[in-house]
N, C-alpha and C positions, 0 to 999 in steps of 0.2 A: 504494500500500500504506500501510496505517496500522498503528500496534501498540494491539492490547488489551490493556487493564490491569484485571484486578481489585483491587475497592478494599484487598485484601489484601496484593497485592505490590507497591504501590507504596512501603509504608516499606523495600524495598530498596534507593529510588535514595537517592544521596550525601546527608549532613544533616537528614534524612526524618526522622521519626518517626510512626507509625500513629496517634495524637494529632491531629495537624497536619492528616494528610488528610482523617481525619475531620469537623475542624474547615471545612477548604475545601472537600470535599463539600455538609455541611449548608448553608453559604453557596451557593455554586453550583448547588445545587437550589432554593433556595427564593428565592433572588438578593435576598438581601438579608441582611446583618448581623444585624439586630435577629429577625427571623424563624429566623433561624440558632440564633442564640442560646438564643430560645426551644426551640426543639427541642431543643437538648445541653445545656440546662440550665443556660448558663452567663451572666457577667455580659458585655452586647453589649462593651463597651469590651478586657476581655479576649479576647474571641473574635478582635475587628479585630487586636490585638496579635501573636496567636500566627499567624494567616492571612499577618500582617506578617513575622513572624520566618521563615517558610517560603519567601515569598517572595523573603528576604533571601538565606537557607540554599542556596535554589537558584538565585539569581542569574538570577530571570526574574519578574515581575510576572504572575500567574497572572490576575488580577482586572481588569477594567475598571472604573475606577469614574469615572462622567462624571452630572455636574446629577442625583444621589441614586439615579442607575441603577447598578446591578451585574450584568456578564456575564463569562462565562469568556473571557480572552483565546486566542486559538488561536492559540497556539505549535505552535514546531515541534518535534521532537525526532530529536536525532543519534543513530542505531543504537548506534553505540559506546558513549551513556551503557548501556545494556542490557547490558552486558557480562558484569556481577556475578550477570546474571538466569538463571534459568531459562526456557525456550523449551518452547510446546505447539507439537509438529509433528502434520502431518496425516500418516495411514498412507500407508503405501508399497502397502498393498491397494489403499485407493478413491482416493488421490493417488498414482500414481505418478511420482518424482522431485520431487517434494516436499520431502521429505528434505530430498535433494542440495542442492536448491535453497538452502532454509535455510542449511544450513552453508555454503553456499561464500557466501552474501548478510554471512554474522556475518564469516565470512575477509575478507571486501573490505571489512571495517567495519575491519578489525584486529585483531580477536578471533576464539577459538573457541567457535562456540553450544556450549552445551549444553541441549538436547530432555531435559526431566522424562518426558512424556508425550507419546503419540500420541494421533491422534484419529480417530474412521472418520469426521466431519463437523464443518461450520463449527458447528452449535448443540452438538456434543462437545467442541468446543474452545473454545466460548464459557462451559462449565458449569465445567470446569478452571481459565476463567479468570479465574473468578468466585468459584469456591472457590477462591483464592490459591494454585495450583499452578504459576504460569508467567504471562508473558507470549505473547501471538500475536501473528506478522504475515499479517494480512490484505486484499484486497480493498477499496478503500474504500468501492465500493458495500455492499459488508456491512452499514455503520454509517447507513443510514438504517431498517436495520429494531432495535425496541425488543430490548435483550440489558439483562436485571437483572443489576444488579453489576459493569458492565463502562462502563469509561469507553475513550472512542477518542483516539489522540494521533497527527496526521500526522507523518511522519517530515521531516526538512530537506531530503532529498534523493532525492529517488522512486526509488523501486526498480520493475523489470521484471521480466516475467514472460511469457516467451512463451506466447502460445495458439495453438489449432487448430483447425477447423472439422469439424466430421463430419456424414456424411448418409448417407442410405440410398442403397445400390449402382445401383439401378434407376430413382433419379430421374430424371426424364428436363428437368427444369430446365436452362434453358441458360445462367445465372450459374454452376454446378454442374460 
């Protein structure tokens, strides 16, 4: 499982500012400072500064920066920081226990989710979480298909989720 993040809810987490992420956005799309830059319109040397002060802020090097290359470092992140957040859950109609699931996953973090929204589907719950309504914990297969607005962040400590198999009654397969 990983958590989606719209670039909206992220000035939630501790020391953040909607500023900041923007700022390491522009960088990390375009993977590079001066390219960054130009797009936000700003002077390259302030941009590295404030990308620097975020980094600081949240006591994690977000940036790789190695012989003039720039890539997003891929951190992990601990459920618990999410505490403060808001949560899109999936309906209890087209996901049943889902929900549950949720809440008891935020309880064994130490916290109690709280669910802003439901969603009848993953691209329902990718649009909420894009429009700055929540965070989602999803699938990490999810995160190879393109979702605008929506950055993915694996969690430190994988979470489970049991599944099922289902088939037609009259199969006559003998794995089945």
């Amino acid at each position: 499982m990983v958590v989606a993040f719209g670039k909206e809810t992220c000035d939630a987490l501790p020391r953040m500012e909607l500023r900041h992420l923007r700022y390491f956005v522009a960088v990390a799309e375009a993977l590079s400072f001066t390219k960054g830059a130009q797009k936000l319109r700003l002077a390259q040397p302030s941009l590295t500064r404030q990308v620097r002060n975020l980094e600081d802020g949240l006591g994690v090097r977000l940036l790789d920066r190695t012989n003039n290359k720039i890539a997003p470092k891929k951190s992990r992140l601990r459920l618990s920081e999410l505490a403060q957040l808001y949560f899109i859950g999936m309906s209890t109609k087209t996901h049943p226990g889902a929900r549950e699931w949720l809440l008891d996953t935020c309880l064994g973090a130490g916290f109690t989710g709280r669910i802003l929204q439901g969603a009848d589907g993953e691209p329902t719950a990718f649009r909420f979480v894009a429009d700055g309504l929540g965070v989602a914990l999803v699938p990490e297969q999810i995160t190879a298909l393109p979702h605008d607005g929506v950055a993915f962040r694996p969690l430190s400590a994988p979470l489970r989720r049991e599944s099922t198999i289902a088939w037609r009654a009259e199969n006559p397969s003998k794995p089945l």
